[in-house]
Residue frames as qw, qx, qy, qz and C-alpha x, y, z in Angstrom:
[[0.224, -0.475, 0.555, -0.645, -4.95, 5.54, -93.13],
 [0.811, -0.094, 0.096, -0.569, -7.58, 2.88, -92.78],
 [0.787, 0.432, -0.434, 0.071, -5.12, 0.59, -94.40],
 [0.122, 0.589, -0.514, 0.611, -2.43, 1.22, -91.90],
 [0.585, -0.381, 0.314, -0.643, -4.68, 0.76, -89.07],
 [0.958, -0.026, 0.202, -0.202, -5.78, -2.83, -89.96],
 [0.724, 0.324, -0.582, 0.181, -1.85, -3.78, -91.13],
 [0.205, 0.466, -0.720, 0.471, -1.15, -3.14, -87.52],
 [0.778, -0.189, 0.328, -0.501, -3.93, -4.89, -86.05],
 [0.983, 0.100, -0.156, 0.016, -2.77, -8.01, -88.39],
 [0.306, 0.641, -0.548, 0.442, 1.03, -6.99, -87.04],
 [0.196, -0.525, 0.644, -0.520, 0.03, -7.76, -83.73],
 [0.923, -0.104, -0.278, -0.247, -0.65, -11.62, -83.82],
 [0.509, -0.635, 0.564, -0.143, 1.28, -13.50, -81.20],
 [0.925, 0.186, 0.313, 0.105, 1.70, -16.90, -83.23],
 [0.481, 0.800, -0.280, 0.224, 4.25, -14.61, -85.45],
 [0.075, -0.781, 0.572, -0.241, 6.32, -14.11, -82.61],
 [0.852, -0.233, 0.386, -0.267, 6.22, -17.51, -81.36],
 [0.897, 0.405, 0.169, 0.051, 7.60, -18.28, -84.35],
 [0.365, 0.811, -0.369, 0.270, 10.01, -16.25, -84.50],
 [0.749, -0.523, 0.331, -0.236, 10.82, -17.63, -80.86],
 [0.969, 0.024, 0.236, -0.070, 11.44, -20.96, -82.22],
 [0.841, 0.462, 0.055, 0.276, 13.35, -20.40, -85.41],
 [0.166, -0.869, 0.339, -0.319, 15.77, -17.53, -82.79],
 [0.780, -0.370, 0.476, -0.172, 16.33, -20.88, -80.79],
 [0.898, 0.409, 0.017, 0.159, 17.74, -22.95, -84.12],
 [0.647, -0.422, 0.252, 0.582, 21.80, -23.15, -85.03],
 [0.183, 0.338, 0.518, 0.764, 20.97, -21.69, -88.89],
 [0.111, 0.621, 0.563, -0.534, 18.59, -19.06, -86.94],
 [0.075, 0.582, -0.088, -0.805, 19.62, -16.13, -89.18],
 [0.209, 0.206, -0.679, -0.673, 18.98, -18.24, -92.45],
 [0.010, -0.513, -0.858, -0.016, 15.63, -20.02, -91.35],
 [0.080, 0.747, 0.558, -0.353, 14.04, -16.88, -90.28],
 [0.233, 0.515, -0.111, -0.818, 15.11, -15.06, -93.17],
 [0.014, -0.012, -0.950, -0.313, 13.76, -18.30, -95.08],
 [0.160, -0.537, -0.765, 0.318, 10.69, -18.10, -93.23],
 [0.310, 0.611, -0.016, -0.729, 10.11, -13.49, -93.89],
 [0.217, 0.378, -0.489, -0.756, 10.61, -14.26, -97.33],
 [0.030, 0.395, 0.904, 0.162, 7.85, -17.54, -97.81],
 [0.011, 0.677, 0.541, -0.499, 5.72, -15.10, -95.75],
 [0.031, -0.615, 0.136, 0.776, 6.14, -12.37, -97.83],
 [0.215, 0.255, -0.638, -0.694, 5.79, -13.92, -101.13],
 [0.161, -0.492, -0.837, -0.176, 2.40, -15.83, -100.66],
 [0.032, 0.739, 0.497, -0.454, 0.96, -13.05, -98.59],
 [0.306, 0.634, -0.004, -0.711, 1.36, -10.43, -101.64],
 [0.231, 0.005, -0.826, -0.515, 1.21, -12.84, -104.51],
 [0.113, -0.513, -0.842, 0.124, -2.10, -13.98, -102.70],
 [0.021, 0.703, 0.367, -0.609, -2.81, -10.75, -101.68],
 [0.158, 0.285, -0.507, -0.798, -2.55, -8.88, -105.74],
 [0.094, -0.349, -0.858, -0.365, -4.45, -12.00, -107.40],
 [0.069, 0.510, 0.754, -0.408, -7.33, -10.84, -104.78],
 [0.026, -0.555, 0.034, 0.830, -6.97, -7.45, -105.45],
 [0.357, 0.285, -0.399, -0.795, -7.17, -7.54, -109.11],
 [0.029, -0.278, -0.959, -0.048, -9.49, -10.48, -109.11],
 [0.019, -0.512, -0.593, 0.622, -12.07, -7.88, -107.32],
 [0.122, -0.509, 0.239, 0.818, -11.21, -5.33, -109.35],
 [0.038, 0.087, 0.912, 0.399, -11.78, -7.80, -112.45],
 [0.071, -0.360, -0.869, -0.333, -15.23, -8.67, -111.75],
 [0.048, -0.325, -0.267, -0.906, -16.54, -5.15, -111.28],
 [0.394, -0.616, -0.673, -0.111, -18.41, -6.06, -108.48],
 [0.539, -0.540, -0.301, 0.572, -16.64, -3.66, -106.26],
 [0.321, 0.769, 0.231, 0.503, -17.33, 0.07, -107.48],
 [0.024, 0.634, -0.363, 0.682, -16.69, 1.82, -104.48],
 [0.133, -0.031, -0.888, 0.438, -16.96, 1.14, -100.32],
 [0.426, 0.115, 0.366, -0.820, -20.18, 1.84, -100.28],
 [0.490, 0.151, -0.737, -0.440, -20.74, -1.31, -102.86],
 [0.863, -0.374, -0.057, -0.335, -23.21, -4.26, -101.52],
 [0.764, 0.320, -0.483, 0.285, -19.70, -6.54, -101.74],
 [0.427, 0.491, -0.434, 0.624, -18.12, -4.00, -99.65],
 [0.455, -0.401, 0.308, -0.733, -20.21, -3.11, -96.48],
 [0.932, -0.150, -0.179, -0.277, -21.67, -6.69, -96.74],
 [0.706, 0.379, -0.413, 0.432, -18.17, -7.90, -96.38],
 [0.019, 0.537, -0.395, 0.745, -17.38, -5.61, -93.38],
 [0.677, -0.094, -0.292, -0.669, -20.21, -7.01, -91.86],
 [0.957, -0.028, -0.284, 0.059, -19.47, -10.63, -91.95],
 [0.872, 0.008, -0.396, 0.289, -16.12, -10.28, -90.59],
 [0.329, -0.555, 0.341, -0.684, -17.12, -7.40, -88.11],
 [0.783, -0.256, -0.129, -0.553, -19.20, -10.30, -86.72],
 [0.865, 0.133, -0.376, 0.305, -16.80, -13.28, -87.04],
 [0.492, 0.216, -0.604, 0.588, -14.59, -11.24, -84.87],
 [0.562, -0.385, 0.200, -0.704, -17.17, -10.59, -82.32],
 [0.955, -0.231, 0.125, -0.139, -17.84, -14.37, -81.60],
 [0.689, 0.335, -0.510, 0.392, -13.67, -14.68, -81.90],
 [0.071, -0.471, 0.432, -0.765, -13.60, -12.25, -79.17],
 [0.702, -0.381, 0.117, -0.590, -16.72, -14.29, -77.33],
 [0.898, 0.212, -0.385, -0.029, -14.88, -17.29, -77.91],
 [0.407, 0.447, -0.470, 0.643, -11.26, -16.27, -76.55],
 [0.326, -0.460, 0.223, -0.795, -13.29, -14.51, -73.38],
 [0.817, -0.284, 0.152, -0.479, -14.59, -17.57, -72.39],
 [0.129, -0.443, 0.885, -0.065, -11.75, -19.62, -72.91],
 [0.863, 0.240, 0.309, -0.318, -14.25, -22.09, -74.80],
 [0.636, 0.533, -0.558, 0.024, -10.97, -22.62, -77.53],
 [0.095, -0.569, 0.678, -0.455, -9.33, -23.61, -74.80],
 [0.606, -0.141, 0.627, -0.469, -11.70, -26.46, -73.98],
 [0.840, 0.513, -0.125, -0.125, -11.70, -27.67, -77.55],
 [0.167, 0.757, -0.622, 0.108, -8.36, -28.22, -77.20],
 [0.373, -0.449, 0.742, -0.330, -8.01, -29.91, -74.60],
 [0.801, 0.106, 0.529, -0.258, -10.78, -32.67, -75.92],
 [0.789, 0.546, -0.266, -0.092, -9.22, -32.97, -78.92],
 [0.201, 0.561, -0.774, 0.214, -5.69, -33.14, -77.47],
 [0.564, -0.318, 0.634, -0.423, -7.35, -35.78, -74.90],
 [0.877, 0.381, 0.219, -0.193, -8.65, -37.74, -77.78],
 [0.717, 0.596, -0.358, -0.053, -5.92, -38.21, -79.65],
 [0.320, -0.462, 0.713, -0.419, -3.96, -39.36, -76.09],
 [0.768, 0.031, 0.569, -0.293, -6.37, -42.07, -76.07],
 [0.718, 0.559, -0.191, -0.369, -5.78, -42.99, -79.81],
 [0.879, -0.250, 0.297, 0.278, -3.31, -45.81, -80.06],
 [0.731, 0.141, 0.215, 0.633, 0.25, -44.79, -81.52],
 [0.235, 0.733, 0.122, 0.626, -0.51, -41.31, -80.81],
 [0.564, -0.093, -0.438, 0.694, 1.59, -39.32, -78.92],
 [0.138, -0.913, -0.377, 0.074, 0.01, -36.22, -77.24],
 [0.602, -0.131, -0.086, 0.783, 1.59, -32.83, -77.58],
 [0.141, -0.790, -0.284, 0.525, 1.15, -28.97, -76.59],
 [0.202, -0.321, 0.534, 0.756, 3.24, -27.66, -79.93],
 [0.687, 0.607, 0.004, -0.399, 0.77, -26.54, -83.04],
 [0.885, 0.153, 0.411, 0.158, 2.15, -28.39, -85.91],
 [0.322, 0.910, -0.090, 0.243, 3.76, -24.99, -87.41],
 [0.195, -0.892, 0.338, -0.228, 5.88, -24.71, -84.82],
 [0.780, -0.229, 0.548, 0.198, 7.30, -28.60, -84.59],
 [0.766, 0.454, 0.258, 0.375, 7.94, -28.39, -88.32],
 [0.172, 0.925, -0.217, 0.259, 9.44, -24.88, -88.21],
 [0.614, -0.652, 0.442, 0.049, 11.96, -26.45, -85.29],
 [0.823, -0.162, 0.541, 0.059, 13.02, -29.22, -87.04],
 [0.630, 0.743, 0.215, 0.071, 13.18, -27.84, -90.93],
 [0.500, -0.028, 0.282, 0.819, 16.02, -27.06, -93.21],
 [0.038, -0.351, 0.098, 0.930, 16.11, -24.05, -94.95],
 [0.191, -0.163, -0.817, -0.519, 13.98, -25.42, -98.16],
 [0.258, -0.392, -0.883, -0.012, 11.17, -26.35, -95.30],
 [0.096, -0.465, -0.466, 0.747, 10.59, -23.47, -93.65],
 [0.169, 0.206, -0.305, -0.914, 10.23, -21.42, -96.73],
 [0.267, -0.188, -0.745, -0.583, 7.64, -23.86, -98.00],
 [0.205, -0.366, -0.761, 0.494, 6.34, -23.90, -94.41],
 [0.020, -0.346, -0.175, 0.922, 5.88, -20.25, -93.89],
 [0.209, -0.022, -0.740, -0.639, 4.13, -20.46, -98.05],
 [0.368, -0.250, -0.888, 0.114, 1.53, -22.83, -95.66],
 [0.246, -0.556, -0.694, 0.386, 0.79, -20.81, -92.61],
 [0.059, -0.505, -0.135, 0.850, 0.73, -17.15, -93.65],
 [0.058, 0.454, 0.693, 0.557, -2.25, -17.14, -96.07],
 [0.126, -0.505, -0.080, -0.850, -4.42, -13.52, -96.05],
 [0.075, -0.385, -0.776, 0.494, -6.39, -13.03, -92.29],
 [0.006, 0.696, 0.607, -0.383, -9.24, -10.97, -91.54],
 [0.175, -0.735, 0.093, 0.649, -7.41, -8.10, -90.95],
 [0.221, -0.272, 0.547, 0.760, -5.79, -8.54, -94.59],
 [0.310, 0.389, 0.822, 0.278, -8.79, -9.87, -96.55],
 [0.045, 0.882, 0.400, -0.247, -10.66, -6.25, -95.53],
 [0.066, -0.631, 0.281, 0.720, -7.53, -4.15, -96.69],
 [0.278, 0.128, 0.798, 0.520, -7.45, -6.13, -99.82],
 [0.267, 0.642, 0.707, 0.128, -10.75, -5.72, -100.10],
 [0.001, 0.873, 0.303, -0.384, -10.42, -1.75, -99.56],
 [0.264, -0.435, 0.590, 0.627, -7.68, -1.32, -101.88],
 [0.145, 0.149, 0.747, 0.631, -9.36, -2.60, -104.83],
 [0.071, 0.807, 0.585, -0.033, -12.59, -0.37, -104.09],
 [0.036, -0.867, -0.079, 0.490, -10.89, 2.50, -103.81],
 [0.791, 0.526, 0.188, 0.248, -9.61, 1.71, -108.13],
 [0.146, -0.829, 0.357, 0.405, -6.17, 3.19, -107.70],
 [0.218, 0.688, -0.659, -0.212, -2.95, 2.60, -110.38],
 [0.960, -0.067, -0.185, 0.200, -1.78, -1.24, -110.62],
 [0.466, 0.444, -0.492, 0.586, 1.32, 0.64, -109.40],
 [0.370, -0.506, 0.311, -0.715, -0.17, 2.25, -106.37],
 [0.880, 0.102, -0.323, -0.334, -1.74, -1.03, -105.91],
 [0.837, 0.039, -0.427, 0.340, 1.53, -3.17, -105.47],
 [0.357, 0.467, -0.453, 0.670, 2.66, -0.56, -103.36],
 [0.618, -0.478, 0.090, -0.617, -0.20, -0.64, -100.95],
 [0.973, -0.207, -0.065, -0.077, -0.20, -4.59, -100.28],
 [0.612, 0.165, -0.358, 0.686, 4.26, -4.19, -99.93],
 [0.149, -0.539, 0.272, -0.784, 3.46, -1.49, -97.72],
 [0.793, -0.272, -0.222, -0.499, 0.69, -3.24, -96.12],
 [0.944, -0.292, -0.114, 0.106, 2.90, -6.69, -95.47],
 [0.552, 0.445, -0.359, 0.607, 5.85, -4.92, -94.48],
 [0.236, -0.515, 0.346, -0.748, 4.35, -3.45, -91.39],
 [0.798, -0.326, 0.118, -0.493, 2.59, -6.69, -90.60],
 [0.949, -0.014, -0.245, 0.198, 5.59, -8.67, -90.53],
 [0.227, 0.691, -0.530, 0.437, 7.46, -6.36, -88.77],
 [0.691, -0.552, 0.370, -0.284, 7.87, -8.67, -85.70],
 [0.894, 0.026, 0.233, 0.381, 10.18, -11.27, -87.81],
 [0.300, 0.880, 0.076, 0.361, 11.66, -8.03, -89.61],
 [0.387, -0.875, 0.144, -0.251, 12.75, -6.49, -86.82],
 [0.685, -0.480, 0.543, 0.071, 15.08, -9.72, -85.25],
 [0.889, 0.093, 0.254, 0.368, 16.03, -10.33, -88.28],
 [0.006, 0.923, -0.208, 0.325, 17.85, -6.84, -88.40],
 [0.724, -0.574, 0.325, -0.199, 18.38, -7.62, -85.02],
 [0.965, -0.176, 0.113, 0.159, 20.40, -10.99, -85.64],
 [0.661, 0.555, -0.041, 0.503, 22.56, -9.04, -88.18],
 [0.168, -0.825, 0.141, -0.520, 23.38, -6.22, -85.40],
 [0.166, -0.501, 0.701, -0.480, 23.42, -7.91, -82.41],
 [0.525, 0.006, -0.801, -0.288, 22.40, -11.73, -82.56],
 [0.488, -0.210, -0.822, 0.207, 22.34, -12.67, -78.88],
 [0.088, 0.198, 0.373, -0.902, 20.70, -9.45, -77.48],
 [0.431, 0.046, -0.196, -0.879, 18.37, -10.04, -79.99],
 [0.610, -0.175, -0.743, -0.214, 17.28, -13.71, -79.34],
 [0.262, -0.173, -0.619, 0.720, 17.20, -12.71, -75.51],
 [0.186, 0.194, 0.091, -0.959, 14.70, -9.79, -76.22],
 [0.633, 0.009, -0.300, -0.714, 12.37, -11.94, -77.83],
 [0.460, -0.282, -0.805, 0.247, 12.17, -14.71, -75.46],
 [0.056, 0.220, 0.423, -0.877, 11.24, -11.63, -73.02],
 [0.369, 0.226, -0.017, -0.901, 8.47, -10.76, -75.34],
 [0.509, -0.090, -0.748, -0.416, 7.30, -13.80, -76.18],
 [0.422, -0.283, -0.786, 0.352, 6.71, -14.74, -72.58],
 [0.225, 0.307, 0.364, -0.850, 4.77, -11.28, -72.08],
 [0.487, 0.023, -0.045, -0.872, 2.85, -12.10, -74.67],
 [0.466, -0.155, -0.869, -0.055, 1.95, -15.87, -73.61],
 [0.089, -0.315, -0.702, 0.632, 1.02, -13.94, -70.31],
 [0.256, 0.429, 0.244, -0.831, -1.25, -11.44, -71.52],
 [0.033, 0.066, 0.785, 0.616, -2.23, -12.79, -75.41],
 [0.139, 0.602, 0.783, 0.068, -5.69, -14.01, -74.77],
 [0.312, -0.610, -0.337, 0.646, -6.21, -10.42, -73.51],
 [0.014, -0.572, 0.253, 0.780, -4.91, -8.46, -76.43],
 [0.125, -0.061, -0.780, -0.611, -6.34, -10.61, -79.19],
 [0.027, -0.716, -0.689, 0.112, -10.16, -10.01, -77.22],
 [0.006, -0.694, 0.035, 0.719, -9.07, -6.04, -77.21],
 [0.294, -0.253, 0.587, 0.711, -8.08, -6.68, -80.73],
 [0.095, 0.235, 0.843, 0.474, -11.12, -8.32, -81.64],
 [0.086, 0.719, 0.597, -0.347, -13.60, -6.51, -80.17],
 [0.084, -0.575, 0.184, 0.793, -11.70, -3.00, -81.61],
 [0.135, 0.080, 0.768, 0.621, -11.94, -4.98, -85.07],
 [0.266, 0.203, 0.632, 0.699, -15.13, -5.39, -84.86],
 [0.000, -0.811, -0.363, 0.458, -16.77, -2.27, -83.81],
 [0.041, -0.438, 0.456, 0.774, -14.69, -0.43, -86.45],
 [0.004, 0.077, 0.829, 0.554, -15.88, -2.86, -89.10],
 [0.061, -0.498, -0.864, 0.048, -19.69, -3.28, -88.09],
 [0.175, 0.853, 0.283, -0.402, -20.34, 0.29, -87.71],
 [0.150, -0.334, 0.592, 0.718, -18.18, 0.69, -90.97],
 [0.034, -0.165, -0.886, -0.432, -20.11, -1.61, -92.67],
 [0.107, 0.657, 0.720, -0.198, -24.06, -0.09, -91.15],
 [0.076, -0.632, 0.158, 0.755, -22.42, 3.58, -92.00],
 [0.112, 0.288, -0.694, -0.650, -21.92, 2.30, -95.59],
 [0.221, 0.328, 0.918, 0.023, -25.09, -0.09, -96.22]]
């Protein structure tokens, strides 16, 4: 259950959709963005096994009540506490800008509002995205803690793979979904996520300070519960 919980906290990251956004907005939409599930999908559980049985491996992790395991909670109960103070104060937001001002001033550099995922994901063949996606959808927070509970809690190597496919199947359902979607009904479905991408450019900061804070209270009194 605990699992669950934190795939849909990593499910609900707005940069996914954004992406999808983009690659919805291409002429080869339906073959980038199923270029683009399947990179995702195969670095985030081929990354996300090695961890696992890495953990497993070096016996440091006996159960959740291990120094690894609470200590672990901990740290990245915390980390998302000063994301969440971060976001709230709209202090990224001022990094930005001085970086994005600085490189303005830089000769031969052109200033621009687009992450660097999202100009290469526009512009990419089928070959690029996949290696893109490979790039940007290495393990978060959210994933590093299931991972981390999964191999404390020493199940099967079957159970195992099925946890971390389970796991990134729910946290990619927002490319999942439209790409259903494209096969069904293509232009209702690239219409519906321009709607939702633009509710969640209005409200993001919002839900990823709810997110983090939720994280980490869960995790921090997880991790004092278990210490």
């Amino acid at each position: 259950m605990q699992v669950l919980v934190l795939a849909i906290y990593a499910a609900l990251y707005p940069t996914l959709l954004a992406i999808v956004v983009v690659l919805l907005s291409q002429p080869r939409r339906l073959a980038l963005l199923t270029a683009y599930l399947c990179g995702a999908l195969t670095i985030s559980i081929a990354v996300g096994l090695t961890l696992i049985f890495a953990l497993k491996g070096s016996g440091s992790l006996h159960d959740s009540r291990s120094g690894l395991s609470w200590t672990a909670d901990l740290a990245v109960g915390v980390a998302a506490l000063l994301a969440a103070i971060v976001l709230a104060t709209r202090a990224d937001v001022r990094l930005t800008a001085r970086r994005r001002a600085a490189r303005a001033a830089s000769p031969g550099n052109r200033a621009t509002t687009e992450p660097w995922s999202q100009r290469i994901l526009a512009r990419g063949s089928v070959p690029v995205v996949f290696v893109a996606a490979l790039a940007i959808n290495l393990p978060g927070a959210a994933y590093l803690i299931a991972l981390k509970d999964i191999a404390a809690a020493h199940h099967p190597t079957g159970k195992d793979i099925a946890l971390v496919a389970a796991f990134n199947l729910v946290t990619f359902l927002f490319a999942e979904i439209p790409l259903l979607g494209l096969l069904l009904a293509p232009e209702r479905t690239a219409q519906i996520a321009q709607r939702v991408n633009a509710w969640f450019s209005a409200n993001g900061r919002s839900i990823a300070v709810t997110l983090c804070v939720g994280l980490s209270v869960y995790l921090i009194a997880r991790g004092i519960a278990h210490s």
